[in-house]
KELOBA-610735 format. One record per residue (C-alpha): z, y, x; residue in one letter. Coordinates in steps of 0.5 Angstrom, whole numbers, padded with zeros to 4 digits, always signed. Layout:
% residues N
ZYXA;...
//
This chain:
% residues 820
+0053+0091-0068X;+0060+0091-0070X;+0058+0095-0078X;+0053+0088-0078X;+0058+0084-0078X;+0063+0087-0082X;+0057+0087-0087X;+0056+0080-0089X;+0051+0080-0093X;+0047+0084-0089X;+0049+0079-0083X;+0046+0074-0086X;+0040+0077-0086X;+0040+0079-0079X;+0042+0073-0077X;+0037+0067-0081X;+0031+0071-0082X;+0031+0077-0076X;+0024+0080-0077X;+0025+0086-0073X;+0031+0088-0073X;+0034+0092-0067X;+0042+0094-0065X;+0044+0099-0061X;+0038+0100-0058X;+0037+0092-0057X;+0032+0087-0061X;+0037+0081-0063X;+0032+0076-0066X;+0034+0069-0067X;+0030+0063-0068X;+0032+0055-0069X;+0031+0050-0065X;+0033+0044-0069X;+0036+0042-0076X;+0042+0046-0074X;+0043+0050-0068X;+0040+0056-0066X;+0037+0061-0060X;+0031+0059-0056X;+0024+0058-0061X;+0019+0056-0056X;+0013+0053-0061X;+0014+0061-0065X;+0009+0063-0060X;+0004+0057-0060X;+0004+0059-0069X;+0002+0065-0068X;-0004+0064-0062X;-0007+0059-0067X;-0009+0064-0071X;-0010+0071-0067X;-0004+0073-0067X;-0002+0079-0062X;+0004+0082-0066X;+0011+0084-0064X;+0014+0079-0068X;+0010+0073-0065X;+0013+0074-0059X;+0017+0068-0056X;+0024+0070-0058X;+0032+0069-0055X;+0038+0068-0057X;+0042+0074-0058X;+0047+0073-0052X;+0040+0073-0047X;+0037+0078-0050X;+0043+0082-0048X;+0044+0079-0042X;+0036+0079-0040X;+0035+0087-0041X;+0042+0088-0037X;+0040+0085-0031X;+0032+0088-0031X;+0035+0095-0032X;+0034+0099-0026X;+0040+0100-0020X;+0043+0106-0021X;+0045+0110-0015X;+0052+0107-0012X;+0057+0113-0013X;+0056+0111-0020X;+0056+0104-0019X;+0063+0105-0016X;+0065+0109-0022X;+0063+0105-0027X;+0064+0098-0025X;+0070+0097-0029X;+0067+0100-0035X;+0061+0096-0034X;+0065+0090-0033X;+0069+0091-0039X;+0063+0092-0043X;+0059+0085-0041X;+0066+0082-0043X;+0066+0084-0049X;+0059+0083-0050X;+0059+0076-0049X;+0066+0076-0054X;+0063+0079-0059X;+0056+0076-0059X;+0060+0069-0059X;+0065+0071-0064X;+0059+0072-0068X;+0054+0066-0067X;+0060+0062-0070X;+0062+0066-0075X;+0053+0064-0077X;+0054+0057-0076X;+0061+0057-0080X;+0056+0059-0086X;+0050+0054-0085X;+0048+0051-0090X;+0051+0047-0096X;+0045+0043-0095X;+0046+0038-0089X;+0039+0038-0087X;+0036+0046-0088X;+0036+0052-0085X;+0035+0055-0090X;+0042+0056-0093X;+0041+0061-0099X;+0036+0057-0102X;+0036+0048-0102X;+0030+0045-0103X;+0031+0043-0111X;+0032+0050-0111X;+0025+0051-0110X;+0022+0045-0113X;+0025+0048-0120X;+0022+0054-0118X;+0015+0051-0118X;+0017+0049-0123X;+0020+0055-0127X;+0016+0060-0125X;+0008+0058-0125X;+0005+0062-0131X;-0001+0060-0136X;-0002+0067-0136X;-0002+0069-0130X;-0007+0064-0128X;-0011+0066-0133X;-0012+0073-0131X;-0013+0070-0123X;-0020+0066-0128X;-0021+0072-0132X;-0023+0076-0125X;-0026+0071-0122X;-0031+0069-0126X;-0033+0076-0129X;-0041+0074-0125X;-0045+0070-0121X;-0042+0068-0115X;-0046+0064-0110X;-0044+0064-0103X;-0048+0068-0098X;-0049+0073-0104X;-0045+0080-0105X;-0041+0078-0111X;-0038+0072-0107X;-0037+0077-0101X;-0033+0082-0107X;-0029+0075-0109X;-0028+0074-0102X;-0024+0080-0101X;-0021+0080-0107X;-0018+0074-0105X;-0015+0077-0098X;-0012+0083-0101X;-0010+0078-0106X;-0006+0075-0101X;-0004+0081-0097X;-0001+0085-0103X;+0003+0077-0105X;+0007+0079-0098X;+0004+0073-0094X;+0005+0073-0087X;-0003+0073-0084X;-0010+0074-0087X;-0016+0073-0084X;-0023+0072-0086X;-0027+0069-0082X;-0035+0069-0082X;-0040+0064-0080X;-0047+0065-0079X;-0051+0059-0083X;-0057+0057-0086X;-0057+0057-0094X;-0062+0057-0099X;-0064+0061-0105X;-0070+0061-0110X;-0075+0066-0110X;-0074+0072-0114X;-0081+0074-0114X;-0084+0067-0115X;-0080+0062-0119X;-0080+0055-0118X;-0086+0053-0123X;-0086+0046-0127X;-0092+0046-0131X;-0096+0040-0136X;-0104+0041-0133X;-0110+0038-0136X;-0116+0036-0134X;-0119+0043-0133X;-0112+0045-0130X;-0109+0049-0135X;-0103+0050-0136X;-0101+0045-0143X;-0093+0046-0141X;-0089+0049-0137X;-0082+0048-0136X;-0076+0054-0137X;-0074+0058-0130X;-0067+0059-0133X;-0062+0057-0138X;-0062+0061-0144X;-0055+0065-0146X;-0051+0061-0151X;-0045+0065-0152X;-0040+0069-0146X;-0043+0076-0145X;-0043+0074-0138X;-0048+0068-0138X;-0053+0074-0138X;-0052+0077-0133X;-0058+0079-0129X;-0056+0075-0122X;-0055+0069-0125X;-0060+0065-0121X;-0067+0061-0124X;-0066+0054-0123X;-0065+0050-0116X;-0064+0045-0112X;-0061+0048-0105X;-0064+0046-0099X;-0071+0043-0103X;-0076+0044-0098X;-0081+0049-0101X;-0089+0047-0103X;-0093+0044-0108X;-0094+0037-0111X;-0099+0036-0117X;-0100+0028-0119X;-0098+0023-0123X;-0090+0022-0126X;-0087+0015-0124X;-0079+0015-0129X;-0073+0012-0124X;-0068+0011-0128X;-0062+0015-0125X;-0066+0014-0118X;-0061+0009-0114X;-0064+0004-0108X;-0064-0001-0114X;-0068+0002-0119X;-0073+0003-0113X;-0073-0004-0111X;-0074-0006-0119X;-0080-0001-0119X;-0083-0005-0113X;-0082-0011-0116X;-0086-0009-0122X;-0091-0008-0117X;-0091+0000-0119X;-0093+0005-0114X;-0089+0010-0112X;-0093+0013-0106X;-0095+0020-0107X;-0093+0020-0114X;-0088+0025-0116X;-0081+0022-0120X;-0077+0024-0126X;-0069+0022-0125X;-0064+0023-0129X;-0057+0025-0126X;-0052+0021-0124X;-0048+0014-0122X;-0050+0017-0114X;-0050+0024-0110X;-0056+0028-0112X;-0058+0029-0104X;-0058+0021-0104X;-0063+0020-0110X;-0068+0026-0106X;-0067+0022-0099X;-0069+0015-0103X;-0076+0019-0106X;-0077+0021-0098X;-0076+0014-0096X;-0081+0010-0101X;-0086+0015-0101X;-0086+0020-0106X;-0089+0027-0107X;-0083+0030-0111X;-0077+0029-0115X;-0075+0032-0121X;-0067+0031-0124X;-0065+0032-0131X;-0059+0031-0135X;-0059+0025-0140X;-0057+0027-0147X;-0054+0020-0146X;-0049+0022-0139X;-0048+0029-0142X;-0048+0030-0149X;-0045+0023-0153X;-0045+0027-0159X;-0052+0028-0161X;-0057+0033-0159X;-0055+0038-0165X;-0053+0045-0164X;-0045+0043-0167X;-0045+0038-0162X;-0046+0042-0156X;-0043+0048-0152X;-0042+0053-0155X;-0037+0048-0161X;-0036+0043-0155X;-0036+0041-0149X;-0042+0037-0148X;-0049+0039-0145X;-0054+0043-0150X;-0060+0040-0148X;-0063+0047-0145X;-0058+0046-0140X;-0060+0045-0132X;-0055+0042-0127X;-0056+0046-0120X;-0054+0044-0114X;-0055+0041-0106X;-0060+0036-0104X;-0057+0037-0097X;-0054+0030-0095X;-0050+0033-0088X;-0045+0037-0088X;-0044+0044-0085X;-0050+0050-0082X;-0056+0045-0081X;-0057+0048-0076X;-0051+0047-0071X;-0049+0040-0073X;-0042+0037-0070X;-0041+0044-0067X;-0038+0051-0070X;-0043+0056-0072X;-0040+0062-0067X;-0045+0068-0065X;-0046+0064-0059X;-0048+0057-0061X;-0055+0054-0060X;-0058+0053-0066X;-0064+0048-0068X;-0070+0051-0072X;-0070+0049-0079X;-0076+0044-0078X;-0071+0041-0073X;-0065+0040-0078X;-0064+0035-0083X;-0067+0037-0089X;-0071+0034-0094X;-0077+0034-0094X;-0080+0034-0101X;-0080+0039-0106X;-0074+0038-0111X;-0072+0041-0118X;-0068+0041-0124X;-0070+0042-0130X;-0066+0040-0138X;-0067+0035-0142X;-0072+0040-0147X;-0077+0040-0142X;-0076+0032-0139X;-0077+0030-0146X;-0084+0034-0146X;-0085+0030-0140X;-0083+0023-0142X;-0086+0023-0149X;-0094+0023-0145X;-0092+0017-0141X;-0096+0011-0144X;-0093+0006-0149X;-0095+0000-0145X;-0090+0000-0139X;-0083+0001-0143X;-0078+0001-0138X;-0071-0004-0138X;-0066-0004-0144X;-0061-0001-0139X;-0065+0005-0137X;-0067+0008-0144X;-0063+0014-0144X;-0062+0019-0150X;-0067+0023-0151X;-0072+0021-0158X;-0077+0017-0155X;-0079+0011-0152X;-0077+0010-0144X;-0084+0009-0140X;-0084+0007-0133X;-0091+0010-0132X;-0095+0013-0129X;-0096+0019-0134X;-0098+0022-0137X;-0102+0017-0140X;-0108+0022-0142X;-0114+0022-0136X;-0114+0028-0132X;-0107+0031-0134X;-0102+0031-0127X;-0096+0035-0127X;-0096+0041-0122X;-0089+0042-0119X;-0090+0049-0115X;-0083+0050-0111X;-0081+0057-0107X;-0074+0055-0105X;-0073+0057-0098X;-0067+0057-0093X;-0065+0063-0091X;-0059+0065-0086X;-0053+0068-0089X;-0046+0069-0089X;-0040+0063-0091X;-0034+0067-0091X;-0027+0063-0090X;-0020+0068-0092X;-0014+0064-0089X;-0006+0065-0090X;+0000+0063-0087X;+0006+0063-0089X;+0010+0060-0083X;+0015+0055-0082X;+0022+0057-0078X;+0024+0052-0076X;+0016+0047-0074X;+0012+0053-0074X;+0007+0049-0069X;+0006+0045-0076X;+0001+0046-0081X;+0001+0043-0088X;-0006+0046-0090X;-0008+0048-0098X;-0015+0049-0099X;-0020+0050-0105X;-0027+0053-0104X;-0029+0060-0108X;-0036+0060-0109X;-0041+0057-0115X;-0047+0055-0117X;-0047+0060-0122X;-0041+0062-0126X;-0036+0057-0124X;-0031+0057-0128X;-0029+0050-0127X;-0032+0049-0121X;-0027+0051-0116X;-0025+0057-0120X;-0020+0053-0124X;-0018+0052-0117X;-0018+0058-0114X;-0013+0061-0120X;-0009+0056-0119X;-0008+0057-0112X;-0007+0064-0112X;-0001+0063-0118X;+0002+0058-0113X;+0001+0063-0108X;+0005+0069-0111X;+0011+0064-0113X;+0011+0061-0106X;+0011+0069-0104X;+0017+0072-0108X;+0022+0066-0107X;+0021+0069-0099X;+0022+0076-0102X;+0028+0075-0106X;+0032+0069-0103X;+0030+0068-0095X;+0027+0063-0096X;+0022+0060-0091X;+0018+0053-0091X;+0020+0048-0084X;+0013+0048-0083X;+0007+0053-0083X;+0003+0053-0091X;-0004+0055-0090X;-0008+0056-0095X;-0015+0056-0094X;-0021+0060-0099X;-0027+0056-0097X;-0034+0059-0097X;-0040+0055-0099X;-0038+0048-0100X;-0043+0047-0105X;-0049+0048-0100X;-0045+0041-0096X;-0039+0043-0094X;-0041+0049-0090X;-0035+0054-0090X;-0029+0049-0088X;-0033+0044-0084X;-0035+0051-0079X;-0027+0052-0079X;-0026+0045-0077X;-0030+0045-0072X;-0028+0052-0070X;-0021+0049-0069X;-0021+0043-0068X;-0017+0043-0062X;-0011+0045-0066X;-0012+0041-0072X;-0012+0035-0068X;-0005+0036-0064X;-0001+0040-0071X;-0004+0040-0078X;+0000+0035-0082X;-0003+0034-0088X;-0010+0037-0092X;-0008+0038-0099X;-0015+0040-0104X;-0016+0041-0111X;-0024+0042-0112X;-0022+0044-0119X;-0017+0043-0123X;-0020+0040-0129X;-0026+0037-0132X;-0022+0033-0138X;-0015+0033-0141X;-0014+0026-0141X;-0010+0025-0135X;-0010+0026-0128X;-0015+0023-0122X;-0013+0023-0116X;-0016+0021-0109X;-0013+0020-0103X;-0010+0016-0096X;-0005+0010-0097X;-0001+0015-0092X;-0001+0020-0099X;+0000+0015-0104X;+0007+0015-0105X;+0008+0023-0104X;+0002+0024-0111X;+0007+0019-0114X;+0013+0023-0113X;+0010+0028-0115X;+0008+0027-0121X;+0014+0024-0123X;+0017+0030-0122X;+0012+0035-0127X;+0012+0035-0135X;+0007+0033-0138X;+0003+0039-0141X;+0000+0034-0147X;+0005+0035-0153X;+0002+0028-0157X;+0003+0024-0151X;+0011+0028-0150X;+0012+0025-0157X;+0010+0019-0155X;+0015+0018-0150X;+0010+0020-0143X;+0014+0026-0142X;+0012+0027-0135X;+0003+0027-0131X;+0007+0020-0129X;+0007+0017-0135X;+0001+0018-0138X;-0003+0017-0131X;+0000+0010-0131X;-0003+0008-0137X;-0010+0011-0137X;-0010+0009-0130X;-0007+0004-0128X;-0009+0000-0122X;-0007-0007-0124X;-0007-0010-0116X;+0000-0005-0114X;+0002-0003-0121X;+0002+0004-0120X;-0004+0008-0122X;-0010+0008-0119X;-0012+0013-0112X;-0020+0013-0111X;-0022+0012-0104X;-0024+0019-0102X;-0032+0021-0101X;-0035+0026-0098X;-0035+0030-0105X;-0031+0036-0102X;-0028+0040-0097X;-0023+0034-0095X;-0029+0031-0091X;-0028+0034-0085X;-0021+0034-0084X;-0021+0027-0085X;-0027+0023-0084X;-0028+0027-0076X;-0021+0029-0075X;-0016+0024-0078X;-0012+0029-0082X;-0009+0025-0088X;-0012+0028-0094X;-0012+0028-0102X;-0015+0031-0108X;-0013+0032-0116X;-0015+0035-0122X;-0014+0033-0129X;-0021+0029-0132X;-0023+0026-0139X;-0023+0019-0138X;-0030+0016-0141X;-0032+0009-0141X;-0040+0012-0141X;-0043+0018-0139X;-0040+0024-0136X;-0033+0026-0135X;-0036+0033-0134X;-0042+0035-0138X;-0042+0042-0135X;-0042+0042-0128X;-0046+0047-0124X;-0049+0050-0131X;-0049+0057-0134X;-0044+0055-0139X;-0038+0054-0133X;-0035+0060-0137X;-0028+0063-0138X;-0029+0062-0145X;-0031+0055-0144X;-0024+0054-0140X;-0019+0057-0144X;-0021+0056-0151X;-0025+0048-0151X;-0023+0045-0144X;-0016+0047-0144X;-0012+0052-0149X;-0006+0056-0145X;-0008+0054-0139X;-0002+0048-0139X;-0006+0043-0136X;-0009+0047-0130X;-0002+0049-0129X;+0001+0043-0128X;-0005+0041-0123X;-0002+0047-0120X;+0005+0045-0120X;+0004+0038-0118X;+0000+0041-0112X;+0006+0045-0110X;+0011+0041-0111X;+0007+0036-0105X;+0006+0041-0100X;+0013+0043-0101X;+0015+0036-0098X;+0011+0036-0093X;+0013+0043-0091X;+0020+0042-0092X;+0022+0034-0091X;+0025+0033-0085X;+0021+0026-0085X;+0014+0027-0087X;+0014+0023-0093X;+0008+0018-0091X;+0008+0012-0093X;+0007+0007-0087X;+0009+0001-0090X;+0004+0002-0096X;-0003+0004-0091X;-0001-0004-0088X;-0002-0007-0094X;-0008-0003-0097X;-0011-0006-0090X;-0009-0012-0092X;-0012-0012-0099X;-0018-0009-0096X;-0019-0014-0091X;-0019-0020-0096X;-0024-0017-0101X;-0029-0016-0093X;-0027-0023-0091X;-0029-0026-0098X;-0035-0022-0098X;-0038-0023-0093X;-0033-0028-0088X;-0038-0034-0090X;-0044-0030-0087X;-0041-0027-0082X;-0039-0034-0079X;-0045-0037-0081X;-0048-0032-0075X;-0043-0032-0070X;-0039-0026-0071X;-0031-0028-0073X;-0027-0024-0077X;-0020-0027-0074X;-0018-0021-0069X;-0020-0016-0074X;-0015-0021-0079X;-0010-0021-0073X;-0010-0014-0072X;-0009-0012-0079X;-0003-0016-0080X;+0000-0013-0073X;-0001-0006-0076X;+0003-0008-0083X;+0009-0012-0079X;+0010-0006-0075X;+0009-0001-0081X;+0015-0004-0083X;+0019-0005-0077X;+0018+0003-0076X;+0020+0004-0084X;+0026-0001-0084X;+0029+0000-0077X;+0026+0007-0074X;+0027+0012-0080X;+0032+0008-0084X;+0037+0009-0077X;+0035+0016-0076X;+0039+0021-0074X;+0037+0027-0078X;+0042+0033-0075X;+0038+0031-0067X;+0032+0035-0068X;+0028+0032-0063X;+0029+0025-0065X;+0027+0027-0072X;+0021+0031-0069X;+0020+0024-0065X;+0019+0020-0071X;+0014+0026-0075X;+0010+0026-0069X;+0009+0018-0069X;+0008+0019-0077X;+0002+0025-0076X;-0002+0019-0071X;-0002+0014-0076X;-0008+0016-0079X;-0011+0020-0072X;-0010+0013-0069X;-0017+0010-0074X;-0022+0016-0071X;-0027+0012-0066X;-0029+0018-0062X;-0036+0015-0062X;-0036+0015-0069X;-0039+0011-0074X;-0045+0007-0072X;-0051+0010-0073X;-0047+0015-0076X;-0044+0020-0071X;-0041+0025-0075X;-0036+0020-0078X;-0031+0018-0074X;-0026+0014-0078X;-0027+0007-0077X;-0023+0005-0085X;-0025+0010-0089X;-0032+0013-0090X;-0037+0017-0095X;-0042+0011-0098X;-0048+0012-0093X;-0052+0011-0100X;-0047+0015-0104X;-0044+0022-0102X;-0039+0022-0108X;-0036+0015-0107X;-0031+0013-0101X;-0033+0006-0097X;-0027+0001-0094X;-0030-0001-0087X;-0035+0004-0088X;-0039+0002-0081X;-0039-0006-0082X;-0040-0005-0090X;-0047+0000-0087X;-0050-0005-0082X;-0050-0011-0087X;-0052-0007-0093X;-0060-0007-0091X;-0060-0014-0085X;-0065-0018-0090X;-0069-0012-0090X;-0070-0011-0083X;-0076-0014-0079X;-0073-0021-0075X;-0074-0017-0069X;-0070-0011-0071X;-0065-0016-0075X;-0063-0018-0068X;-0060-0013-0065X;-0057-0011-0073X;-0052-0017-0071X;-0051-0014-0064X;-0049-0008-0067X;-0044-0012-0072X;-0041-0016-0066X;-0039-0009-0063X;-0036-0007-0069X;-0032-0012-0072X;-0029-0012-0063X;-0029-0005-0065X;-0025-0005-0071X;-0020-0011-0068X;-0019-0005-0063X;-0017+0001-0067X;-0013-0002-0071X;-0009-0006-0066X;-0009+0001-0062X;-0006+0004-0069X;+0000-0002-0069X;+0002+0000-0062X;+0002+0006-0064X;+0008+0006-0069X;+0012+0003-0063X;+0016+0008-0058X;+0016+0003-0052X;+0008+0004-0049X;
//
């Protein structure tokens, strides 16, 4: 011990990152207790049962004299002639132990950090935000793309198995401290490789006229002719046949239904041609169920994808923009998770429904390209032209229908999906915190695609790895270590409805809801180069700001426009004319922040880069063959410099959240989003609600007892924290991480209870959209459509809401108090 000492280098290293160090026979681990003293760790132990550790290292630890003096008292009584003989020498020896150990212990805490507030002493927080910053290479990304998207890799298929291992040991080689996969038994789907999913013309006789392609042709990258890329699909189609006449639904919204029927046009039995966007694609399938029709066929509108025209230049492989041999696949699945096992995670051991008793559509669905839509469209009689609004951009008049027009000709869907059981494989890292390992800033992305996914997620997928080699090397060559735990997270299947990362939730539900700090997602990294999106809580608000204050602005014409930071340029694209910072969308259920927040009230967020457009998509490639690497790096975003930005972005984030002492939630700014909320609610619907009995004033009172004591807890109690008492800072984190928790009712949303937060929730009618006061926005959406009998107890449920509502967030006002 005494040659550690004299080496001070070395005793640096003993002393602030001990792994598995031993002296003289004797492991002296030392841990943190706080922000400045050390011994005891007494949350070591709980990091590593989260997540299945048993190792050594994990073990709970002691300061270096009680390890000493531990091991001494348990060793054996030796034979009393030698205790007489010796019991000077041994005395002796214990005093000088305990001088030395205490020698050493304040020579350590005379090194501390230069920085007040960091046990990390070698490296300050700046120091590794300029690391982000610095050491986040294009071409490194690049490369992570490349292998990524070499072939097609849907989940539950090999190829996502081999991506799932390539990202482990991706992680393993990266040095960081665990990694696990974990496989979940789910119920996917798949077309038939032997009977593909026909859509045919017939004519009176039953003879084929037309028939719709099975596949995308190959334009361009070597890869699009892979021979496992998949026909066309939609997932979770119900499989069968549907042959009649096709009724035109404009983009297939409850309004373009509602305008049919007051035109008097029957969609009953009849199958519907709609074109993608505006809503969820699940939604528009449910609608078709709820009015009776046979079958829905989705296409993309020149109009939404291709702006330029329909010319072969104006199209993928010359631009970004949907040729119109193009097909969108994707789930029509509206729930989330295993079908199977709702609201409880996919285990070995769970009860499972059969797939009769799940809910899944139950019409046939399928996608096709605007080649074979408009063979469609163009037989639909003249006569019924449908509105102005609807006409897309295909070369041809827009016909409500029924077609086709000619007698005896139908169309005949004949459809082989099926669902079948497969795996949904998550890979999670750990980089764990030293002083709150108990604490977990989590960071996901999913890894599977539709086809070759070069954008969605693999964008995000690269990103991640580069992040995650940068975080690795500074632990490697400075010591460094986050205050809180970073886990990373490699979801598996989220395209099928979230599956991989609801099933892990819901497998560690009771840890997430006592210890994850924050969910920081990134889909993808970009569908654009204008300027940044972003979606989040209030909470998150001020932490997207911060950061992206701090990343360059990867675009050189805006730099020279003098919008040298993402900050600028979001802030004039973006600009949310309310609050005079740029605009945060409300979060939906669009990716695998879903879980997390709308069922257990972790504070969520999600960014990318997008291309902003006044019509039309903003991604006209999504969930096509033409996601390719080429697509990426040479038309969407050349050097990869706008990915990395997302990527820094996102890492300067969870490095505040994982090395703040202070959680950087903004309480203040969720009070006043409540209060903007509540009066957009009170002045749409307060006249109505008051005409019927039902007072909004209790829920008004609550909202401003919530925002006085944001500020009381912002002005008072943060600003007169003493930062060098660990447990008072710990007592003001564990305050900021019950904020958002504290708007979960645990009977969930009403008629909704997969969905627990009471002010934010997915739109019932549209999966993609976030809604404010989801469970009173529902139960009035549909009231004048009810029968006078059903209406009634409508406003029974609404009163119980609105007394619920008043509730939560009163509950969440005191929670931001220490007195009870």
């Amino acid at each position: 011990m005494k040659d550690v000492i004299e080496n001070k280098e070395e005793y640096k290293r003993l002393m602030v990152y001990p792994e598995e160090e031993e002296g003289d026979g004797l492991r002296l681990p030392l841990s943190p207790v706080g922000q400045r003293g050390y011994g005891l760790d007494r949350n070591r132990r709980s990091s590593a049962e989260d997540f299945g550790s048993t190792s050594e290292e994990d073990e709970m630890v002691l300061h270096p004299l009680e390890s000493v003096l531990k091991q001494i008292r348990e060793r054996p009584v030796q034979p009393r002639r030698w205790a007489y003989c010796c019991s000077g020498v041994v005395f002796a020896g214990m005093i000088g132990l305990v001088v030395g150990f205490t020698m050493a212990y304040g020579l350590f805490l005379s090194l501390e950090a230069p920085c007040a507030h960091s046990r990390v002493w070698l490296t300050g927080s700046d120091h590794v935000h300029q690391r982000l910053l610095s050491d986040l290479r294009p071409e490194n990304v690049a490369n992570f793309l490349r292998e990524l998207t070499r072939r097609p890799h849907v989940a539950g298929l090999p190829e996502n198995e081999r991506l799932a291992q390539y990202v482990a040991d991706t992680w393993r080689a990266q040095g960081l401290d665990r990694v696990e996969e974990l496989r979940y038994d789910v119920l996917l789907s798949y077309p038939d490789g032997q009977n593909p999913n026909l859509v045919r013309v017939v004519d009176e006789t039953g003879q084929a006229v037309f028939t719709a392609q099975t596949h995308q042709p190959p334009l361009h990258s070597p890869e699009e002719r892979d021979p496992s890329v998949l026909q066309n699909f939609n997932a979770y189609s119900a499989p069968g046949q549907a042959q009649g006449k096709v009724i035109y639904v404009n983009y297939g919204r409850e309004e373009d239904f509602l305008y049919l029927q007051s035109q008097n046009i029957s969609l009953k039995d009849h199958i519907v041609i709609a074109r993608y966007g505006k809503i969820f694609r699940g939604n528009k399938a449910y609608l078709c169920e709820q009015f009776g029709c046979a079958a829905l066929l989705l296409y993309s509108d020149p109009a939404d994808g291709a702006p330029l025209g329909q010319s072969a230049d104006a199209a993928y492989p010359n631009t970004v923009y949907m040729p119109s041999a193009g097909a969108q696949l994707g789930t029509v699945y509206r729930g989330t998770g295993d079908p199977l096992t709702p609201i409880y995670p996919s285990l070995e051991s769970a009860y499972r429904l059969s797939e009769a008793e799940a809910e899944l559509p139950r019409i046939p669905v399928q996608p096709i390209s605007a080649d074979d839509a408009y063979q469609i469209l163009k037989l639909m009689p003249p006569t019924a032209a449908a509105p102005a609004d609807w006409w897309g951009g295909l070369n041809l008049t827009y016909g409500l229908g029924p077609g086709p027009a000619r007698p005896g000709w139908t169309v005949l869907m004949d459809i082989h999906t099926h669902g079948e059981r497969a795996n949904a494989t998550n890979v999670i890292a750990t980089l764990r915190g030293y002083e709150e390992p108990d604490r977990y800033v989590l960071v996901g992305n999913h890894r599977d695609a539709w086809i070759l996914g070069a954008i969605d997620p693999s964008s995000g997928t690269a990103a991640m790895l580069e992040l995650t080699r940068v975080l690795a090397n500074l632990r490697k060559e400075t010591g460094w270590r986050p205050r809180r735990s970073l886990v990373f997270c490699s979801w598996g299947a989220e395209e099928y409805g979230l599956v991989g990362s609801t099933e892990w939730v819901q497998h560690r539900r009771q840890q997430l809801a006592a210890r994850a700090v924050a969910y920081l997602n990134v889909d993808l990294t970009i569908n654009g180069n204008d300027t940044l999106r972003a979606l989040g809580v209030p909470l998150l608000h001020d932490l997207l700001f911060a950061a992206a204050r701090t990343v360059p602005n990867p675009d050189p014409e805006e730099v020279a426009a003098g919008r040298t930071t993402v900050y600028d340029t979001w802030l004039l694209h973006r600009l949310d004319n309310a609050t005079g910072r740029p605009q945060v969308t409300l979060p939906g259920r669009g990716s695998d922040y879903k879980q997390f927040l709308h069922v257990e009230g972790v504070p969520s967020s999600d960014h990318r880069y997008f291309q902003k457009t006044d019509s039309g998509s903003s991604y006209p490639l999504y969930h096509t063959l033409y996601e390719t690497y080429y697509m990426v790096t040479e038309l969407q975003d050349r050097g990869l410099h706008f990915t990395t930005a997302v990527a820094q972005m996102w890492g300067e984030m969870a490095r505040r959240l994982a090395d703040d002492p202070v959680l950087p939630f903004g309480v203040v700014r969720y009070g006043t989003f409540l209060q903007e909320a509540f009066s957009v609610l009170e002045a749409r619907f307060g006249p109505r609600l008051r005409q019927n009995g039902v007072t909004l004033d209790y829920v008004r009172a609550a909202v401003e007892e919530f925002a006085e004591a944001a500020t009381t807890f912002q002005e008072h109690f943060l600003r007169q924290l003493d930062l060098d008492d660990p447990l008072a800072v710990r007592q003001a984190n564990d305050i900021l991480m019950g904020v958002e928790r504290s708007f979960l009712d645990p009977r969930g949303l009403p008629d909704r209870p997969d969905y627990n937060h009471v002010i934010f929730s997915p739109s019932s009618s549209d999966g993609y959209s976030g809604v404010v006061f989801p469970g009173l926005v529902d139960l009035l959406h549909d009231l004048d459509r009810l029968p006078a009998d059903r209406r009634a107890a409508q406003w029974q449920k609404i009163k119980l809401h609105v007394s619920v509502l008043s509730y939560i967030i009163g509950s969440a006002a005191h929670g931001l108090q220490q007195d009870i």
